[in-house]
Structure formats: C-alpha cells, structure tokens
C-alpha positions as CSV (number, residue, x, y, z in Angstrom):
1,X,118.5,130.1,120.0
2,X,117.2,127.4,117.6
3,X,118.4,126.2,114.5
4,X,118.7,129.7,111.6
5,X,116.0,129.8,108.7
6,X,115.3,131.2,105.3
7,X,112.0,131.2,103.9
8,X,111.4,131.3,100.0
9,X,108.1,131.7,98.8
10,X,106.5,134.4,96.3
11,X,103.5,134.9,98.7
12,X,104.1,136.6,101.8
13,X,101.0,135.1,103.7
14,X,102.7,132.0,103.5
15,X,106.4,133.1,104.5
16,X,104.1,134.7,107.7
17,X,102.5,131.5,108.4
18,X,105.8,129.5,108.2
19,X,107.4,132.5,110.5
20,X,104.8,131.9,112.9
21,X,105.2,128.0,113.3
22,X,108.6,128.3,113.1
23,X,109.5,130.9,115.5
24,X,106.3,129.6,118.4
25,X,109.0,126.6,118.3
26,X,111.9,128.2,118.8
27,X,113.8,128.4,115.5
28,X,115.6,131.7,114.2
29,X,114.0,133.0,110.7
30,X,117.3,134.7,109.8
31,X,115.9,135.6,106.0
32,X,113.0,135.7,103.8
33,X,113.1,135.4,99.6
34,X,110.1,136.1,97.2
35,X,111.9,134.1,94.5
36,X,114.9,132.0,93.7
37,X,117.4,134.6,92.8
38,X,117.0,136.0,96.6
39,X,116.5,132.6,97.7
40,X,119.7,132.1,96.6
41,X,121.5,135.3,97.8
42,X,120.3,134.7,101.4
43,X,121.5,132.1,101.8
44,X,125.2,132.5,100.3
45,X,124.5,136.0,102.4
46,X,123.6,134.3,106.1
47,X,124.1,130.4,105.8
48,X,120.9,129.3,107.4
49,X,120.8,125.6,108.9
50,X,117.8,125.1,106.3
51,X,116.2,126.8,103.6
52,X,112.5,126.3,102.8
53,X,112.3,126.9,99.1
54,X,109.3,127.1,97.3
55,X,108.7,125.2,94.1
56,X,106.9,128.0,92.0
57,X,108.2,131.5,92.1
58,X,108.8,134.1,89.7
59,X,112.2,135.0,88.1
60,X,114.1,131.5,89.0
61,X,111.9,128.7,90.5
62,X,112.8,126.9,93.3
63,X,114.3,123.8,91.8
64,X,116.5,126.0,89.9
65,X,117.6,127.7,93.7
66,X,118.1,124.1,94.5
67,X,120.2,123.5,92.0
68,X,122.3,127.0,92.5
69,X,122.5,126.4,95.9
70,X,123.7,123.0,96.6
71,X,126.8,123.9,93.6
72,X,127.8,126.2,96.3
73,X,126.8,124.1,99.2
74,X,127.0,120.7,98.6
75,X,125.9,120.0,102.1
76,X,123.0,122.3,102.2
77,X,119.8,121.4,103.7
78,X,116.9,122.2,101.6
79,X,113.3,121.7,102.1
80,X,111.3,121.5,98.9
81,X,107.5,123.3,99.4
82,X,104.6,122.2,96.6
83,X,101.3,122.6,95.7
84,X,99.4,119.4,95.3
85,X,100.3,118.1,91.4
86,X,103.8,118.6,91.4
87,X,104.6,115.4,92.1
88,X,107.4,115.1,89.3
89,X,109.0,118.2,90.6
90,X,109.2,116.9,93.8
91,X,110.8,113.6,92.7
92,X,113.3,115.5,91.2
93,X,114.4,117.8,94.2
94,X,114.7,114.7,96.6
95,X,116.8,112.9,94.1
96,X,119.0,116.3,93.7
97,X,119.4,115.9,97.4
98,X,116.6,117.8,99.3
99,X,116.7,116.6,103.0
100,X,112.1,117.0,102.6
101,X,109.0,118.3,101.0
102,X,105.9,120.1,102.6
103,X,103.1,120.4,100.0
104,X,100.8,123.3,100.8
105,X,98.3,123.3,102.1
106,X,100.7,122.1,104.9
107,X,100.3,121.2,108.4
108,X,102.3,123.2,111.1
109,X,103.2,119.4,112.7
110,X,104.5,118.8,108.9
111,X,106.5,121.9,108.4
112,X,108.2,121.0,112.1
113,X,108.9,117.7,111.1
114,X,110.2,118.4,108.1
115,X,112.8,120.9,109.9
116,X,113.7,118.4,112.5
117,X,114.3,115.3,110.0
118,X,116.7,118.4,108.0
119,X,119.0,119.0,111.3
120,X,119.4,115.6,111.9
C-alpha cells in the first residue's frame, strides 16, 4: 500500500483527477475535504502521510488549514495547490513550512513529484 492521502479542494472534479493520478500510482487516498475546516478534521481524524490542500476554498482557506494543521502537527507534510496569480500566497505557505506547490492547471508528472519530494 503506498504512502495515505487527503485531498482538499472545493471542486470535486479536481479531488477526482488528483484520485485518479494518485491512486494509478499506487498511493492510498484515505480522505477528501471541500474546505479547510474538513481539511483540517481529516487529517487530525486519519493522519495522512501528506495532505494536498487547496489555496481557495470556502469557509477557511487553505493557508489558514495550513496554519491549523501544522499547530497540531509540526511535522506535517503539506502540499500547497494554486491557481496561476497566487504567487504571494504561495510564498507564504513554503515559508510556513509546506514541503510543495502544484498550481492548477497541473500536470499529473507534477502532482507525483510533488508527493515524492513530500515523503522524502
């Protein structure tokens, strides 16, 4: 079984699309969140190996998650997803501590590497 996975994105399609890549690899998608506050409860709920978090969700974004997440897991690996012009944001989440950032649209090679530079 490969690494465990929680997906946090406010659009479905692209939770499906990340399951797909993911799981045609080999990794376990072991939740999925439509914004941060769930984002956050799955993964104090099943401790995934990484989280994929969406910057722009409704209710609590994903830098917020971020934030939320790594006060209860310091060690957390967290993968930052963007659209194109976010650049700022994403500045800030690897400074936080992200271990990556996919901006959409993404790649499947870039969503795999992204995973693989988080476990290591």
């Amino acid at each position: 079984m490969g690494a465990k996975i929680v997906l946090a994105d406010d659009l479905s399609f692209m939770r499906m699309v990340q399951r797909e890549i993911l799981e045609e690899k080999g990794y376990t998608i072991v939740g999925e969140a439509s914004d941060g506050i769930e984002a956050i409860e799955r993964y104090e709920t099943l401790r995934p190996d990484v989280i994929i978090l969406d910057i722009t969700m409704p209710n609590m974004n994903g830098l917020d998650a971020m934030h939320k997440i790594f006060e209860f897991d310091k060690s957390a690996k967290i993968i930052i997803c963007s659209a194109l012009g976010q650049q700022q944001l994403i500045v800030e989440a690897i400074k936080a501590g992200v271990k990556d950032f996919i901006v959409k649209p993404f790649k499947p090679e870039r969503i795999l590497s992204a995973i693989e530079k988080a476990l290591k």
